[in-house]
LUMBA-651952 format. One record per atom (N, C-alpha, C, CB): x, y, z; residue number from 1; atom name. Coordinates in nm, 3 decimals. Glycine has a CB too. Layout:
BEGIN
((X Y Z) NUM "CA")
...
REM end
This chain:
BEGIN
((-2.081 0.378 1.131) 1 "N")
((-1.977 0.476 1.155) 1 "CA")
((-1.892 0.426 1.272) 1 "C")
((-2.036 0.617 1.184) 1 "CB")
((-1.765 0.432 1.293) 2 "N")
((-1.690 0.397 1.386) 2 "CA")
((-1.572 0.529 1.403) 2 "C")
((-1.635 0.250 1.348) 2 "CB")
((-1.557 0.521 1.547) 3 "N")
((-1.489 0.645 1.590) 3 "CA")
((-1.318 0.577 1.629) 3 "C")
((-1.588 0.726 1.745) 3 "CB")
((-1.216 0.596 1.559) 4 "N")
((-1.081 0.620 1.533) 4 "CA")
((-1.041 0.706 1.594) 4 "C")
((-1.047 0.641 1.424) 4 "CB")
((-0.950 0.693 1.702) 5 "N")
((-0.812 0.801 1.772) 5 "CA")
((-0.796 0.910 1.688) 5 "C")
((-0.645 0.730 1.780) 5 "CB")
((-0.848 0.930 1.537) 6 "N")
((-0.812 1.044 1.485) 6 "CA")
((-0.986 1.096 1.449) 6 "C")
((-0.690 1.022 1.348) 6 "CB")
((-1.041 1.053 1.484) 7 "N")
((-1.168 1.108 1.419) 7 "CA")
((-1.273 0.999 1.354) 7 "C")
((-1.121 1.207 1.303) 7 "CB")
((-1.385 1.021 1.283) 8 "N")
((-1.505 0.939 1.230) 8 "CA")
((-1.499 0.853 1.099) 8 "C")
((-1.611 1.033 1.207) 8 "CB")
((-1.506 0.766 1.064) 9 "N")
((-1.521 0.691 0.961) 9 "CA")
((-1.624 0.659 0.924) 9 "C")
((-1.471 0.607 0.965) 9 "CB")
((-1.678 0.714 0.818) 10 "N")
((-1.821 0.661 0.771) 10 "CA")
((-1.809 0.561 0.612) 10 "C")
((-1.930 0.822 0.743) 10 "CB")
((-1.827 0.448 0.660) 11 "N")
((-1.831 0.373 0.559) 11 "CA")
((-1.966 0.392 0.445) 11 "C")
((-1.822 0.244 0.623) 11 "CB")
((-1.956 0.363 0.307) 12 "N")
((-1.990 0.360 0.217) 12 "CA")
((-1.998 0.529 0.111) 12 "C")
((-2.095 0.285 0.257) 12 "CB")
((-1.969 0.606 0.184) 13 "N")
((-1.918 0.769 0.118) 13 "CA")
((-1.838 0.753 0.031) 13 "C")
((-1.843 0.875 0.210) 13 "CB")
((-1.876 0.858 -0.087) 14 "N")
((-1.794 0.864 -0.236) 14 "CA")
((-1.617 0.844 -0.172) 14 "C")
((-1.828 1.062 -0.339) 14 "CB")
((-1.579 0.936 -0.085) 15 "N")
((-1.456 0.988 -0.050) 15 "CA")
((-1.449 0.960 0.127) 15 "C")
((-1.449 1.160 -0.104) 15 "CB")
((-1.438 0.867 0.179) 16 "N")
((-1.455 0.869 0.322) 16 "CA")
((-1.404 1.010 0.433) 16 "C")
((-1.376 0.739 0.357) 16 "CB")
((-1.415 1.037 0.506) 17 "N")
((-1.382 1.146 0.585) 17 "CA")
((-1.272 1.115 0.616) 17 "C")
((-1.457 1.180 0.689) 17 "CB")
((-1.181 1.207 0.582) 18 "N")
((-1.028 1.098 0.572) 18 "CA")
((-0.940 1.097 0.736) 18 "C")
((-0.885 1.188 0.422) 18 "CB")
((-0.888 0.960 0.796) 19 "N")
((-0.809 0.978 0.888) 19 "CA")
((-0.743 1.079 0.848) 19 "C")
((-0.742 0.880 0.922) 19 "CB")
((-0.649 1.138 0.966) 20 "N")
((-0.525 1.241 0.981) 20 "CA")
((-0.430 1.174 0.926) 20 "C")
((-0.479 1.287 1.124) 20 "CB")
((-0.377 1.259 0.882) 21 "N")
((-0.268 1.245 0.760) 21 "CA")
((-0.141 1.275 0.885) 21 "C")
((-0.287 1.391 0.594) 21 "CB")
((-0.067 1.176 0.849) 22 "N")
((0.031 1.196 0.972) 22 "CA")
((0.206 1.252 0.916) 22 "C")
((0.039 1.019 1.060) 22 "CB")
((0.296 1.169 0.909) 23 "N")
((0.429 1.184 0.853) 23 "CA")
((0.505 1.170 0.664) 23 "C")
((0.485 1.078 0.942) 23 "CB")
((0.387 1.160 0.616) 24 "N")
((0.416 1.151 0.458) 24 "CA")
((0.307 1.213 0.400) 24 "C")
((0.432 1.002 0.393) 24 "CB")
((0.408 1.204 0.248) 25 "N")
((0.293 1.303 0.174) 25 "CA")
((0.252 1.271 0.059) 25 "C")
((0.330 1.437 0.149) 25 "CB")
((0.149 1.201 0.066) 26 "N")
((0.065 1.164 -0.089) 26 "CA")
((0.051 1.237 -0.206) 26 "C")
((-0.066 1.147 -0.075) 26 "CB")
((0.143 1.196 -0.300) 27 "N")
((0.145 1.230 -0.453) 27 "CA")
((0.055 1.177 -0.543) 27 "C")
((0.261 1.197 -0.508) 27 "CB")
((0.002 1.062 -0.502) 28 "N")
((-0.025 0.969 -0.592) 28 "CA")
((-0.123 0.991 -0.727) 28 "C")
((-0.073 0.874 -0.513) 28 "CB")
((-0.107 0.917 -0.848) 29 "N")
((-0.160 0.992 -0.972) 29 "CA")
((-0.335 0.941 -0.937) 29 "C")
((-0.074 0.923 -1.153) 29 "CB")
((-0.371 0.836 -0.885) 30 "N")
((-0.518 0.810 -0.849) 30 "CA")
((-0.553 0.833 -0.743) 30 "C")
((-0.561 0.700 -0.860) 30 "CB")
((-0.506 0.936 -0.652) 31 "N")
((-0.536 0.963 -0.507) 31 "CA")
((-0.661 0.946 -0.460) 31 "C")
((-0.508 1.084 -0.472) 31 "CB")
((-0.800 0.942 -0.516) 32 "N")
((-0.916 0.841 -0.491) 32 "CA")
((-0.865 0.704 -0.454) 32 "C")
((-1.008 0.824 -0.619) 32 "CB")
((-0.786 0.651 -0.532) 33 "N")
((-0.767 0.485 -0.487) 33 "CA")
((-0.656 0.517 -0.391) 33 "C")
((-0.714 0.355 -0.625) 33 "CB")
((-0.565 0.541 -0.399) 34 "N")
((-0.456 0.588 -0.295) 34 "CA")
((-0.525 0.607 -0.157) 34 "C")
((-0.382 0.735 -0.341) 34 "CB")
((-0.615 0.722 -0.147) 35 "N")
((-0.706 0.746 -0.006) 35 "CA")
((-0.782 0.662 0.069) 35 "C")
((-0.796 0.829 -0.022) 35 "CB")
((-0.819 0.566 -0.017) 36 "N")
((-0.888 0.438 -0.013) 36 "CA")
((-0.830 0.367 0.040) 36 "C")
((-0.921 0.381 -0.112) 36 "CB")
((-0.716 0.292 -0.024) 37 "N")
((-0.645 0.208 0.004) 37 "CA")
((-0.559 0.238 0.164) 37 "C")
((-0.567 0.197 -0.121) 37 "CB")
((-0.561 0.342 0.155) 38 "N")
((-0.500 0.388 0.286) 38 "CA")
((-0.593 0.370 0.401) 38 "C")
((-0.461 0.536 0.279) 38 "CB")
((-0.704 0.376 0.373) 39 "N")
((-0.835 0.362 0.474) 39 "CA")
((-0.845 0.203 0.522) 39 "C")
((-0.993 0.409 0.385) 39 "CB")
((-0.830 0.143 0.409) 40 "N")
((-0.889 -0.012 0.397) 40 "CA")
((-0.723 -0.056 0.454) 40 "C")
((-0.958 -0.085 0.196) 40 "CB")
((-0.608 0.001 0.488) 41 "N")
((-0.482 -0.050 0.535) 41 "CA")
((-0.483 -0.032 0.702) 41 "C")
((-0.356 0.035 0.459) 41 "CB")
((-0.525 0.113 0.756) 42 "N")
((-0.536 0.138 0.837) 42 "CA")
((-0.698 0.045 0.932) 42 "C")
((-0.514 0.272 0.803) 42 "CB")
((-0.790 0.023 0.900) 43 "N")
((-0.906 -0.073 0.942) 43 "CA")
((-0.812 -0.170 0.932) 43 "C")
((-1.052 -0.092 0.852) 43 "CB")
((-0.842 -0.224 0.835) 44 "N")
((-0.787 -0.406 0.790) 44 "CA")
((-0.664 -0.410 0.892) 44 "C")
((-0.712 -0.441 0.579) 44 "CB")
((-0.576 -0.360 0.879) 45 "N")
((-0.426 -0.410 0.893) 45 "CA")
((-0.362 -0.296 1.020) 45 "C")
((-0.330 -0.394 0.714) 45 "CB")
((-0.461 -0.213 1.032) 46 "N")
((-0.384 -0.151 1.178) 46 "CA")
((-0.247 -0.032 1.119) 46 "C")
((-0.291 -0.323 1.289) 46 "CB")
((-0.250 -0.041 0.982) 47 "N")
((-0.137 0.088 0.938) 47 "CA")
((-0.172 0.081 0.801) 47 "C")
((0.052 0.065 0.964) 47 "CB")
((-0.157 0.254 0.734) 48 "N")
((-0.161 0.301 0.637) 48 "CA")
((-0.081 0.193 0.538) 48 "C")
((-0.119 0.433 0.653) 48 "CB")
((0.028 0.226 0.586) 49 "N")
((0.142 0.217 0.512) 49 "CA")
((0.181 0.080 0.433) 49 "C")
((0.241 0.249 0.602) 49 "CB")
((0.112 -0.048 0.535) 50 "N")
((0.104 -0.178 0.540) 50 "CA")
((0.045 -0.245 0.409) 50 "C")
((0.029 -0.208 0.656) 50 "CB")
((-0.058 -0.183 0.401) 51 "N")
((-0.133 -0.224 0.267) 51 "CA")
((-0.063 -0.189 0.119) 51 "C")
((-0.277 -0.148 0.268) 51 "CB")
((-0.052 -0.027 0.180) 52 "N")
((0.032 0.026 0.009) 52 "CA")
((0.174 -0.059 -0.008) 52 "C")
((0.094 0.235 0.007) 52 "CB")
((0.212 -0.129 0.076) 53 "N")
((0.355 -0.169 0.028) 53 "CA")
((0.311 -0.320 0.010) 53 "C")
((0.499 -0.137 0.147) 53 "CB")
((0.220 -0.350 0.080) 54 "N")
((0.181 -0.515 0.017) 54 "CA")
((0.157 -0.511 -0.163) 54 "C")
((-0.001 -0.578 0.102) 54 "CB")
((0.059 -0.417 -0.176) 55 "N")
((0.024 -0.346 -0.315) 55 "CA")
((0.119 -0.367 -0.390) 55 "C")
((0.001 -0.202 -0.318) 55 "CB")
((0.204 -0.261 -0.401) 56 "N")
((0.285 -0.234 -0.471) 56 "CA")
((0.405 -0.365 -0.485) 56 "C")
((0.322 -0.105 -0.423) 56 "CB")
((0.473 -0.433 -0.410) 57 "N")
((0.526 -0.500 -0.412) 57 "CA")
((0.482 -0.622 -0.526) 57 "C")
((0.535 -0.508 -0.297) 57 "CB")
((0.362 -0.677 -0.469) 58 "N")
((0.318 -0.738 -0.562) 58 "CA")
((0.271 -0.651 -0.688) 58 "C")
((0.226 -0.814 -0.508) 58 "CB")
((0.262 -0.554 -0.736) 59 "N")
((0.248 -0.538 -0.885) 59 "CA")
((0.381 -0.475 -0.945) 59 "C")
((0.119 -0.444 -0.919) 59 "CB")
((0.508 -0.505 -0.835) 60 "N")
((0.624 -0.465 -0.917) 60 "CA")
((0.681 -0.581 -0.973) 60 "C")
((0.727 -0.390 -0.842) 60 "CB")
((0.742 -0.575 -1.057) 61 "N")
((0.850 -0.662 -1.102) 61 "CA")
((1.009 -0.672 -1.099) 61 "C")
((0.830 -0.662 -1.203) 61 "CB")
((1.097 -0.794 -1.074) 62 "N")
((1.184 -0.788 -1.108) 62 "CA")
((1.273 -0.699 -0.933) 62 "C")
((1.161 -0.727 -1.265) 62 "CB")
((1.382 -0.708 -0.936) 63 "N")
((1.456 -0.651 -0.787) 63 "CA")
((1.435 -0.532 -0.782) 63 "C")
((1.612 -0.663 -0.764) 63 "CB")
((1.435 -0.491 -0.638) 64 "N")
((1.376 -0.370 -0.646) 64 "CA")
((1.432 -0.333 -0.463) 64 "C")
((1.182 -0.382 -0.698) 64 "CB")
((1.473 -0.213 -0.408) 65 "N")
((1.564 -0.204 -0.319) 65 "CA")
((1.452 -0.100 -0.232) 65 "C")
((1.726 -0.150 -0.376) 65 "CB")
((1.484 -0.066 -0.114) 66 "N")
((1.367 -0.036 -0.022) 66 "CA")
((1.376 0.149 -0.039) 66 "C")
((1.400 -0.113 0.168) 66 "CB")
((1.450 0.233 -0.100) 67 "N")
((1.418 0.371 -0.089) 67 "CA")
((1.271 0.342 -0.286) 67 "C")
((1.635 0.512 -0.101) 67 "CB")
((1.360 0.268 -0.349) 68 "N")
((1.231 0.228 -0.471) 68 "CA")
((1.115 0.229 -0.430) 68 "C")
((1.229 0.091 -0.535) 68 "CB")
((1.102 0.141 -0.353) 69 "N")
((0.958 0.120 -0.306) 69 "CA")
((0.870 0.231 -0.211) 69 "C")
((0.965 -0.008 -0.228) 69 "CB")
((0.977 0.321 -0.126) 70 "N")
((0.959 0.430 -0.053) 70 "CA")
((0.897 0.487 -0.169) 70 "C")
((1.081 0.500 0.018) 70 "CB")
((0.984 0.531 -0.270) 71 "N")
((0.933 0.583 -0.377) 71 "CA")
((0.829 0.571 -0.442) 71 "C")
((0.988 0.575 -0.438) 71 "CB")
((0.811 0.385 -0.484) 72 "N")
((0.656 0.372 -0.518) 72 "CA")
((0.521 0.400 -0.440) 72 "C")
((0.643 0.252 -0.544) 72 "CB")
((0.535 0.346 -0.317) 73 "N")
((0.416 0.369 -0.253) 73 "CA")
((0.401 0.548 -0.175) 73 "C")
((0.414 0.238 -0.138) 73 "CB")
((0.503 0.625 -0.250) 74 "N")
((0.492 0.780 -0.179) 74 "CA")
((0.513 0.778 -0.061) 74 "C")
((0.367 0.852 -0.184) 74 "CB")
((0.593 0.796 0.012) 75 "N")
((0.633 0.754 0.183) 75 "CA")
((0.719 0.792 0.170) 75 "C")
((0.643 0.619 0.257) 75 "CB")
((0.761 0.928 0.289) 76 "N")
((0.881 0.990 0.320) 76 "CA")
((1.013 0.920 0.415) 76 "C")
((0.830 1.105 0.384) 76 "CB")
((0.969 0.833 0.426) 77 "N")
((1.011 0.729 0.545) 77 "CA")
((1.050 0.586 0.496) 77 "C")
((0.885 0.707 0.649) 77 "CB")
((1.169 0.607 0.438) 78 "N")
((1.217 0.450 0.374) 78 "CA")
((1.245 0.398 0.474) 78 "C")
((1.339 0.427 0.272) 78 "CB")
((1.255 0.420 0.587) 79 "N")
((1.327 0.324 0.716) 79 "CA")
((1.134 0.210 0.769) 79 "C")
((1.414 0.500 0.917) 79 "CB")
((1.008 0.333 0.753) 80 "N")
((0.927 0.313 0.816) 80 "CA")
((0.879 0.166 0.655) 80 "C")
((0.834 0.476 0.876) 80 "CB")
((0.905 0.189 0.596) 81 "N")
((0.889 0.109 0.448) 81 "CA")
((0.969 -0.011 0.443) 81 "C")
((0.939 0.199 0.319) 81 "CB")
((1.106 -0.014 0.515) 82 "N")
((1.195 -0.125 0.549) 82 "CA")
((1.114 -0.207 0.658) 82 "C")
((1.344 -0.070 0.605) 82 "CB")
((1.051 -0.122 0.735) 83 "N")
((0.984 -0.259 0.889) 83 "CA")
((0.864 -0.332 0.788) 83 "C")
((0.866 -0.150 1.098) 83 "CB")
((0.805 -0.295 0.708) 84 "N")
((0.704 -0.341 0.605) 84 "CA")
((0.765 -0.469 0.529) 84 "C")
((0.669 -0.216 0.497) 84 "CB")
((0.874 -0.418 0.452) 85 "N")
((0.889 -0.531 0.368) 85 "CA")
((0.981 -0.662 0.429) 85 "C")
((0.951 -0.475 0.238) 85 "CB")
((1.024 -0.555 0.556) 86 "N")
((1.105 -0.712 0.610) 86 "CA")
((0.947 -0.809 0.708) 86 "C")
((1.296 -0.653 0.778) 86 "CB")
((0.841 -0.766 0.718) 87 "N")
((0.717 -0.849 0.748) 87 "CA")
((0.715 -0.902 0.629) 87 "C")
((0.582 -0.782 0.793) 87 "CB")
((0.713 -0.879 0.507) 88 "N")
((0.743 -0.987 0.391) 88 "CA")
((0.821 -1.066 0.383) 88 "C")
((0.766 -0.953 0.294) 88 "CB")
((0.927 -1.071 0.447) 89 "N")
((1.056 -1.120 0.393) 89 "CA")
((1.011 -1.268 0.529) 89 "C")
((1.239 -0.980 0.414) 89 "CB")
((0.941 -1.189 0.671) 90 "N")
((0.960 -1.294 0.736) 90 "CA")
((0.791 -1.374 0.678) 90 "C")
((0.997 -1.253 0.914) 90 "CB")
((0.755 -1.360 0.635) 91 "N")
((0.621 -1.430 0.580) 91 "CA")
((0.723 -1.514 0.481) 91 "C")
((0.476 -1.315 0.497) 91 "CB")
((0.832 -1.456 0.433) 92 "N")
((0.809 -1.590 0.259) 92 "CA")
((0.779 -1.525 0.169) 92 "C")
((0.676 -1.721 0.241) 92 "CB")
((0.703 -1.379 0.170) 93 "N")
((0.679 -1.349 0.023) 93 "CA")
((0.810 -1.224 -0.055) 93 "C")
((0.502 -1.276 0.022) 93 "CB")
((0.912 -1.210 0.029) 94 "N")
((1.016 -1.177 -0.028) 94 "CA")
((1.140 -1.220 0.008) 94 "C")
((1.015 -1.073 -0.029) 94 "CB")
((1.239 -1.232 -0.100) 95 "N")
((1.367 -1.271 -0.045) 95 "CA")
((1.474 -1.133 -0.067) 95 "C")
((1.421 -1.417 -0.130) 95 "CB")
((1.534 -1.139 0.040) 96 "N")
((1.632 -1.049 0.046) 96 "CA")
((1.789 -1.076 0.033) 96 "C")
((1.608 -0.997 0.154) 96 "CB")
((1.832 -1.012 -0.086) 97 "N")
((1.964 -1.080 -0.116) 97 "CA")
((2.058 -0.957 -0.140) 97 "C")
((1.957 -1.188 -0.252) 97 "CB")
((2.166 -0.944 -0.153) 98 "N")
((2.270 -0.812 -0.150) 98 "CA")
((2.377 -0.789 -0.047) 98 "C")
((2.194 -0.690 -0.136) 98 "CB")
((2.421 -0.680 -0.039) 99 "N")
((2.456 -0.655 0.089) 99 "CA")
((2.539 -0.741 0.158) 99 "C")
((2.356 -0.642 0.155) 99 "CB")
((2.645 -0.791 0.128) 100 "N")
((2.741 -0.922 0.172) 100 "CA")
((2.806 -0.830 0.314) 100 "C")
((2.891 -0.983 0.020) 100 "CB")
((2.857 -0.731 0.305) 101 "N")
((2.855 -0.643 0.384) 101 "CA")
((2.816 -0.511 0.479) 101 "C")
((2.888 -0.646 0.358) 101 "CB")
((2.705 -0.543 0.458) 102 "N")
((2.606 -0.421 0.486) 102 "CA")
((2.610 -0.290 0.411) 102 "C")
((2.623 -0.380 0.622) 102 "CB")
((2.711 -0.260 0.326) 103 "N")
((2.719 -0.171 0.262) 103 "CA")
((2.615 -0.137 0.115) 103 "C")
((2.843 -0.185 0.251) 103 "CB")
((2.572 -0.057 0.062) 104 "N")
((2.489 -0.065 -0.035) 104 "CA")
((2.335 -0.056 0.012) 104 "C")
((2.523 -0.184 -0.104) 104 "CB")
((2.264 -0.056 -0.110) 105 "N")
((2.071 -0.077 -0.087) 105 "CA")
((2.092 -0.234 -0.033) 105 "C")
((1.935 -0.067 -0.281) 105 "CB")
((2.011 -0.278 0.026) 106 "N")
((1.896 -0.368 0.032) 106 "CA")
((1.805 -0.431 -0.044) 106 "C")
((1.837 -0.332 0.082) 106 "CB")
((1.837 -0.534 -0.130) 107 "N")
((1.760 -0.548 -0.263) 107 "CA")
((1.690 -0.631 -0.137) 107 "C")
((1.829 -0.621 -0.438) 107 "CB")
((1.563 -0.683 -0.233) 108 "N")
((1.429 -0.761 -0.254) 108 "CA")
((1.371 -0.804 -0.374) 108 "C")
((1.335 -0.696 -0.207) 108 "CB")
((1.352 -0.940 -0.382) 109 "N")
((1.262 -1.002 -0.498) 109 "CA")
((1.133 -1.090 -0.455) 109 "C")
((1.355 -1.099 -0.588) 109 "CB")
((1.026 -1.014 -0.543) 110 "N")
((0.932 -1.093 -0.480) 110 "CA")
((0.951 -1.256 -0.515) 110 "C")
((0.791 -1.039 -0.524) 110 "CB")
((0.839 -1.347 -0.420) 111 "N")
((0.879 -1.475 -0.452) 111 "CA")
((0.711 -1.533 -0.461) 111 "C")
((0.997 -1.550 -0.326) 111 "CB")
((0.722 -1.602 -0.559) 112 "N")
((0.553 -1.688 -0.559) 112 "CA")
((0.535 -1.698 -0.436) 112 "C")
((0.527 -1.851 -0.625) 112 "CB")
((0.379 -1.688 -0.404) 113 "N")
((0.351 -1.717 -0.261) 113 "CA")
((0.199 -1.719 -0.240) 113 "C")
((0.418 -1.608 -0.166) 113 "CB")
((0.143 -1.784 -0.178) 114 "N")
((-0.032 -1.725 -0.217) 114 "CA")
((-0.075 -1.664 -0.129) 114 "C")
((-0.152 -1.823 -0.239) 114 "CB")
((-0.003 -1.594 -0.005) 115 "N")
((-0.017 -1.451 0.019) 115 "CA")
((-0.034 -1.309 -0.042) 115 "C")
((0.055 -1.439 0.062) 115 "CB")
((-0.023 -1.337 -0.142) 116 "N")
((-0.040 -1.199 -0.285) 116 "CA")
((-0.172 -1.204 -0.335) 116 "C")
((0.066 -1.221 -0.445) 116 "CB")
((-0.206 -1.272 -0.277) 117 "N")
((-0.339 -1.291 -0.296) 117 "CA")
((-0.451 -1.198 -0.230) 117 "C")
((-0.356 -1.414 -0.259) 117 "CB")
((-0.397 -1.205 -0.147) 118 "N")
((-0.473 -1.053 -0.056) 118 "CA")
((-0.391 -0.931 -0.136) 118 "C")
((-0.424 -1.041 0.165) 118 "CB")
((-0.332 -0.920 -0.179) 119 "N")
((-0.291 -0.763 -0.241) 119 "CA")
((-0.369 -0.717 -0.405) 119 "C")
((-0.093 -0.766 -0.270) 119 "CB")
((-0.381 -0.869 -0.416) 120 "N")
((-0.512 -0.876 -0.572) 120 "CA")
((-0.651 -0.832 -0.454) 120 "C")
((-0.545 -1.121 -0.685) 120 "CB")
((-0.672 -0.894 -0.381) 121 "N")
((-0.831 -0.885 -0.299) 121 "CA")
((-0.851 -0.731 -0.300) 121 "C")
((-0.836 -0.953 -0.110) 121 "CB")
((-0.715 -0.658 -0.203) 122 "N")
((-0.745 -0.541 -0.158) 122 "CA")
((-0.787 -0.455 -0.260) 122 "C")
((-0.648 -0.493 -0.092) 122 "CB")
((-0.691 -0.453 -0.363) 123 "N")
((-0.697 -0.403 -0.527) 123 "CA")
((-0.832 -0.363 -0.547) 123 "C")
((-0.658 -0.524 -0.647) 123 "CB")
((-0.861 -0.471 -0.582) 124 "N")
((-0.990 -0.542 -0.630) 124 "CA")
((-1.136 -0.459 -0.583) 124 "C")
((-0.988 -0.704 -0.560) 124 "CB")
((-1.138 -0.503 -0.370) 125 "N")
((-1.201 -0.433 -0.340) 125 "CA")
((-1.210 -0.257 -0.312) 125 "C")
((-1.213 -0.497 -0.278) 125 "CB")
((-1.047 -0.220 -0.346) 126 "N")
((-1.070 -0.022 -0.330) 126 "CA")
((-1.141 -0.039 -0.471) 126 "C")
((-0.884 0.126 -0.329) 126 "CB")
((-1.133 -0.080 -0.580) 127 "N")
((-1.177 -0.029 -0.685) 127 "CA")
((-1.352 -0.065 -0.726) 127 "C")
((-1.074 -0.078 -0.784) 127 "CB")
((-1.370 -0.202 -0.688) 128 "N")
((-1.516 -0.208 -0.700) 128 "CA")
((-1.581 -0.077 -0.594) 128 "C")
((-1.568 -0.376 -0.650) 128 "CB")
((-1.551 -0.010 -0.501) 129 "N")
((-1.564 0.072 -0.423) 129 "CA")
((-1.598 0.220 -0.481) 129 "C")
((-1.456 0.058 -0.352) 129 "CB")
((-1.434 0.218 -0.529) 130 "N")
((-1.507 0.363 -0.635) 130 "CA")
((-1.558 0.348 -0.781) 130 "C")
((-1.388 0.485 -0.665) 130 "CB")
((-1.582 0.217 -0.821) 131 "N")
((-1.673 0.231 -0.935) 131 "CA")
((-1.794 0.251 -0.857) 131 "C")
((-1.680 0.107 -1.042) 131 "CB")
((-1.833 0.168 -0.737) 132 "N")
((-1.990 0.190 -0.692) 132 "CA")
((-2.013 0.319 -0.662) 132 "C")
((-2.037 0.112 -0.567) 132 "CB")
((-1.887 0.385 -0.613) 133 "N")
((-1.932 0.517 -0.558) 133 "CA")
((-1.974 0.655 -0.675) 133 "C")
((-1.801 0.562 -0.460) 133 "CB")
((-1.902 0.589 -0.784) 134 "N")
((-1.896 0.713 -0.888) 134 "CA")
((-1.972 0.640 -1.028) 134 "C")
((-1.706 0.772 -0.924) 134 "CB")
((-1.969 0.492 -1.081) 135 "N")
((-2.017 0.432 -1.175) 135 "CA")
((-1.947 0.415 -1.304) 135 "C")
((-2.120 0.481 -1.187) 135 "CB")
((-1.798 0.458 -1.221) 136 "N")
((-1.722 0.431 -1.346) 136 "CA")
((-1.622 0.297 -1.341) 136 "C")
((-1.634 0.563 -1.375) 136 "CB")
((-1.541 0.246 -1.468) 137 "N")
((-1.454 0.144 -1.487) 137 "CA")
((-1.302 0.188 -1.422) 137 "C")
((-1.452 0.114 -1.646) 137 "CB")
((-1.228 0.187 -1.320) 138 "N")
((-1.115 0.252 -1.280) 138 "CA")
((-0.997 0.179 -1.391) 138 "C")
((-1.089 0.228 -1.104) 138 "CB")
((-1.043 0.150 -1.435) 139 "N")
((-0.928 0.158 -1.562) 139 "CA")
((-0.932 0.171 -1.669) 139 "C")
((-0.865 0.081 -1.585) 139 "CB")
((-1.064 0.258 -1.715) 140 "N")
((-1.102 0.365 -1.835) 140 "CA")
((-1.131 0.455 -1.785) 140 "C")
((-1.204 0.346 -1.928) 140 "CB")
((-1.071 0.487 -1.626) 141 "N")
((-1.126 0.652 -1.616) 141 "CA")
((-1.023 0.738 -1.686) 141 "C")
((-1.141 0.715 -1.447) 141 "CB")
((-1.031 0.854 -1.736) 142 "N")
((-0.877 1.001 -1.785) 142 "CA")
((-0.883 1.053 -1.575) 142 "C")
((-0.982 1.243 -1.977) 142 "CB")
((-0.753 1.073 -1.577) 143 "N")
((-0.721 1.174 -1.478) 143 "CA")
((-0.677 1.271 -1.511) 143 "C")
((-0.652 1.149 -1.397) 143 "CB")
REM end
């Protein structure tokens, strides 16, 4: 168990005791993996938010502009979602093109990189997580 500025974390629990929920508001259709992933962003990486947009990025396709992605990863805060993907942009794993004048979205395309590789890992490990915790396949469960 380790004690967090917001409270207790007990690792290996069906549903961990969840940090405080701070400035956004989770919709998400697998909110088991969503809650998760948010846990394993905040440990691992020092922010919620960090992980879900590594995530998502890599399993989107094709250009995609920064209130989209606000949108994908559920985050009320496209500005707080812009400091995220421009840490991509300065890694290499996105390019940012548009905007000749600042006017308009902000596109982004992802770019091969074997940094995405950790966004398969993280995947990977929320879900072996709640199959152990519950014994099911997370991609034959019904919600």
């Amino acid at each position: 168990m380790f004690l967090l500025g917001s409270g207790e974390y007990r690792i290996g629990t069906r549903i961990p005791w969840r940090l405080e929920r701070t400035h956004y508001k989770l919709e998400s259709v697998e909110p088991e993996f969503s809650a998760l992933l948010d846990d394993y962003g905040e440990l691992l990486f020092g922010r919620r938010i960090r992980l879900r947009v590594l995530v998502w990025a890599e399993e989107h396709e094709g250009v995609f502009n920064q209130t989209q992605a606000a949108k994908g990863v559920d985050y009320s805060s496209s500005g707080e979602v812009a400091k995220e993907l421009e840490r991509l942009v300065q890694l290499g794993m996105l390019r940012k093109f548009g905007r000749p004048s600042r006017v308009g979205p902000q596109n982004y395309v992802r770019v091969e990189d074997p940094g995405w590789a950790i966004a398969v890992a993280a995947r990977s490990a929320v879900e072996a997580r709640i199959q152990e915790a519950d014994g099911t396949d997370l991609k034959t469960r019904q919600v």
